[in-house]
SERO-4910 file (N, C-alpha, C, O; in steps of 0.05 Angstrom, whole numbers):
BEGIN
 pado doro    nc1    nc2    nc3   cac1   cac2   cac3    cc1    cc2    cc3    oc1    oc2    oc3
  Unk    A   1376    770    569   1404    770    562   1411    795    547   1392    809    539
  Unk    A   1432    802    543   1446    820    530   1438    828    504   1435    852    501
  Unk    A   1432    811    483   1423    810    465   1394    820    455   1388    835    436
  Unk    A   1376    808    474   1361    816    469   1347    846    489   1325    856    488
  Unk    A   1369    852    506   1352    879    521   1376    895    498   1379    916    511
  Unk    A   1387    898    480   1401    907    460   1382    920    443   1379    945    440
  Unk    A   1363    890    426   1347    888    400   1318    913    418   1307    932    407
  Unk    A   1312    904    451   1294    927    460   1298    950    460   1283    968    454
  Unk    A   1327    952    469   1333    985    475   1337    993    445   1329   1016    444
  Unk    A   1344    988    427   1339    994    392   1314   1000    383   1311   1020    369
  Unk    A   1290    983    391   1261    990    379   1268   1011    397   1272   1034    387
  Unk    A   1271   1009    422   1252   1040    435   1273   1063    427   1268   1086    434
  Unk    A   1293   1058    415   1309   1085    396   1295   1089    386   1283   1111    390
  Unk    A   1285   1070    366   1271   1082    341   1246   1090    347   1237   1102    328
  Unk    A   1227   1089    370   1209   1104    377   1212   1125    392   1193   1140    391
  Unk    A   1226   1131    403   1228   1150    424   1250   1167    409   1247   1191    410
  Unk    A   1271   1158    396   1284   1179    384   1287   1184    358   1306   1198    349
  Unk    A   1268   1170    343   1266   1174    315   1230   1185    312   1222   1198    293
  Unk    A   1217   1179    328   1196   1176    316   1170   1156    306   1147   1160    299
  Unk    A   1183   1138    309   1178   1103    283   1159   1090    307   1169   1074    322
  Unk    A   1137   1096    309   1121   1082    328   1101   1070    314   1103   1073    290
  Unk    A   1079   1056    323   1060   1043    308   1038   1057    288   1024   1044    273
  Unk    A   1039   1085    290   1031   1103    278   1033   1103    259   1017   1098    241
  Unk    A   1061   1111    261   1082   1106    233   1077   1090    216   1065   1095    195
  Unk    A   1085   1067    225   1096   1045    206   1071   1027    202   1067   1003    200
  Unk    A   1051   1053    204   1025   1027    201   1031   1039    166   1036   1022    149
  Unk    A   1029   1063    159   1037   1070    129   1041   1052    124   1021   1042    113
  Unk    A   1065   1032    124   1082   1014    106   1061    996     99   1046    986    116
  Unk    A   1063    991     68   1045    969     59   1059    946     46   1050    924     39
  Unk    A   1085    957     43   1101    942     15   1127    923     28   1143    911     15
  Unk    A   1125    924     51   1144    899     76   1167    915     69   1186    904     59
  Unk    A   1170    942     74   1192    964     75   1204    952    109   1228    947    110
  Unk    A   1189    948    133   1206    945    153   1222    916    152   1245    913    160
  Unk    A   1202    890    138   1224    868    136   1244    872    109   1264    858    105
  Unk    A   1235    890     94   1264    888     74   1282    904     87   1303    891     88
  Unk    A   1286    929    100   1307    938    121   1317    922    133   1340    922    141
  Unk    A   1302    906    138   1313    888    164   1336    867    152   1358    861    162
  Unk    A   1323    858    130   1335    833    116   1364    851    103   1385    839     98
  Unk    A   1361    879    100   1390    895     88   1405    893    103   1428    887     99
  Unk    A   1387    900    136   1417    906    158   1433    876    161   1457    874    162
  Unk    A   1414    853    161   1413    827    167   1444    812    151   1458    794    161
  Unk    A   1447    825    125   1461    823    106   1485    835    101   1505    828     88
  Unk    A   1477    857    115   1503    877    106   1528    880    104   1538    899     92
  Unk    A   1544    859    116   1562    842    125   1571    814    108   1589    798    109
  Unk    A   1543    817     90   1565    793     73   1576    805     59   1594    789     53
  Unk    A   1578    827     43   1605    841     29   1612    876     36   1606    897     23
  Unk    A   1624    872     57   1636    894     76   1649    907     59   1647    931     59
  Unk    A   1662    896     44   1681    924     23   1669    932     -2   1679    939    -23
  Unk    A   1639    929      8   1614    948    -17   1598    950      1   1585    932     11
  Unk    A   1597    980      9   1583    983     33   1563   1011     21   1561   1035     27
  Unk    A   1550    991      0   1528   1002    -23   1507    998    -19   1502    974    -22
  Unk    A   1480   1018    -10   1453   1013     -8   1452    989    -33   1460    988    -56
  Unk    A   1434    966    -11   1428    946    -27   1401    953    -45   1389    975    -41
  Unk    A   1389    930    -68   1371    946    -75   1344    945    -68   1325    958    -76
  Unk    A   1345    927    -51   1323    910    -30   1321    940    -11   1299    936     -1
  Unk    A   1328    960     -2   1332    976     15   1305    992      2   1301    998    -21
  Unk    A   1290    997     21   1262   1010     18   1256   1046     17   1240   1064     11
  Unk    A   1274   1041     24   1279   1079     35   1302   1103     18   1318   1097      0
  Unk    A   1299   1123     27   1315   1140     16   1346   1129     23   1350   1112     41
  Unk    A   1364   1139     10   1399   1134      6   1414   1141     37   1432   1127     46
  Unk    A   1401   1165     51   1413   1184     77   1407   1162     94   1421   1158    114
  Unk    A   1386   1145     87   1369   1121    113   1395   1093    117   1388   1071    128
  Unk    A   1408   1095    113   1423   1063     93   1455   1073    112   1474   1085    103
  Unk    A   1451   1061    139   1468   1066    155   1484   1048    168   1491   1054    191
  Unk    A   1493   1024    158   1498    997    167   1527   1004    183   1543   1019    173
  Unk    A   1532    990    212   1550    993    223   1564    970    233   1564    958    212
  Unk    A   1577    954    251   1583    937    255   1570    911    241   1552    912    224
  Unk    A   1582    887    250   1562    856    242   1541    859    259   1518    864    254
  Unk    A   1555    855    284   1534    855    314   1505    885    310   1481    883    308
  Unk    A   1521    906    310   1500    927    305   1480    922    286   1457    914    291
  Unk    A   1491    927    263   1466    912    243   1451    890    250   1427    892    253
  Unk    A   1461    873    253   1434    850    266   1416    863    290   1393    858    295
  Unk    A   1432    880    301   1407    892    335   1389    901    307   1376    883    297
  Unk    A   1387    923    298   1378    943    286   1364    928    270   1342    938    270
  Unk    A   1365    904    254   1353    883    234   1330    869    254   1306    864    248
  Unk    A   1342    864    279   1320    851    293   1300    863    305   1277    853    310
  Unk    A   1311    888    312   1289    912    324   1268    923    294   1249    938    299
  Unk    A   1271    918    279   1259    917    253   1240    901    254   1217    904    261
  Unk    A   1254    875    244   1232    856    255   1205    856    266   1184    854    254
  Unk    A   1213    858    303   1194    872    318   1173    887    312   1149    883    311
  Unk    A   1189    911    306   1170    928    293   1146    914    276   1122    915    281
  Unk    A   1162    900    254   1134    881    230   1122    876    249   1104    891    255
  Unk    A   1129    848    269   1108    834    291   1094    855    299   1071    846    296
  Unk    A   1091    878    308   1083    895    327   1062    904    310   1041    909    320
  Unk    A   1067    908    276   1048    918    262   1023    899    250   1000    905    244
  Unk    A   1035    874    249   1020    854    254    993    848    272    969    844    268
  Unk    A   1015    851    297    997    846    320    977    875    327    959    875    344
  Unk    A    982    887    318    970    912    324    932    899    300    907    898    304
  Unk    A    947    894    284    924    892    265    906    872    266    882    872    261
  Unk    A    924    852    275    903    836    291    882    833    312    861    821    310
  Unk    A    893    850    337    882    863    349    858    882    344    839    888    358
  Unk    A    864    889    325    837    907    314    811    899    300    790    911    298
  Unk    A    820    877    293    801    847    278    806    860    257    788    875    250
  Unk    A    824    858    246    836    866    216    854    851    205    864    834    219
  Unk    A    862    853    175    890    825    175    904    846    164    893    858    145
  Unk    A    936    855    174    946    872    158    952    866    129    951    844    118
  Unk    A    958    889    120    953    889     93    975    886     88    979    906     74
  Unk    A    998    872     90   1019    869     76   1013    830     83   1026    812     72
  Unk    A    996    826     98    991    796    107    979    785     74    985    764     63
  Unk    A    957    812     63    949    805     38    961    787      9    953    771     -8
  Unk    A    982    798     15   1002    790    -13   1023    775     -7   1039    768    -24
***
C-alpha cells in the first residue's frame, strides 16, 4: 500500500541520500533513532510551537518536521531503522546494546 512503499522509499532516502545506513547508526547507543522517531511521531500535537522537542537527540539544523502525514513516514522509517539495528545485532549473535538498558 501507499503507506508503507512511502515509510520504504524514506529509509532508502536516508540511506542512499543521506548516508544513515547500518554503519551508521550502529554508533547510536542512547535510542537517538527511536527518540527521533517518537519527535517526528509527535510533532503535530502542538503545530504552533514548531520547537525542537527536548527528546530530539541530535543537533538543532537536524529538527525538520513537515506535514502530519510526512512526519509519521519519516518517524516510521526511523523506526525501521531501530528494527534493522536490532536485527543486524542479532544476527551477529550479539544483543544490541541499547537492548541493554
Amino acid at each position: 500500500n501507499k503507506a508503507a512503499e512511502d515509510e520504504l522509499q524514506e529509509r532508502n532516502r536516508q540511506i542512499e541520500g543521506e548516508g544513515y545506513d547500518g554503519d551508521h547508526d550502529a554508533h547510536y547507543v542512547e535510542h537517538q533513532l527511536e527518540r527521533a522517531a517518537a519527535c517526528y511521531a509527535t510533532a503535530n500535537f502542538h503545530p504552533q510551537t514548531p520547537v525542537q522537542p527536548s527528546l530530539w537527540p541530535w543537533e538543532r539544523e537536524w529538527w525538520k518536521p513537515k506535514s502530519h502525514r510526512q512526519n509519521l513516514v519519516v518517524a516510521a522509517a526511523l523506526l525501521l531503522a531501530a528494527i534493522e539495528k536490532i536485527d543486524r545485532a542479532e544476527a551477529n549473535g550479539s544483543v544490541c546494546s541499547e537492548e541493554k538498558s
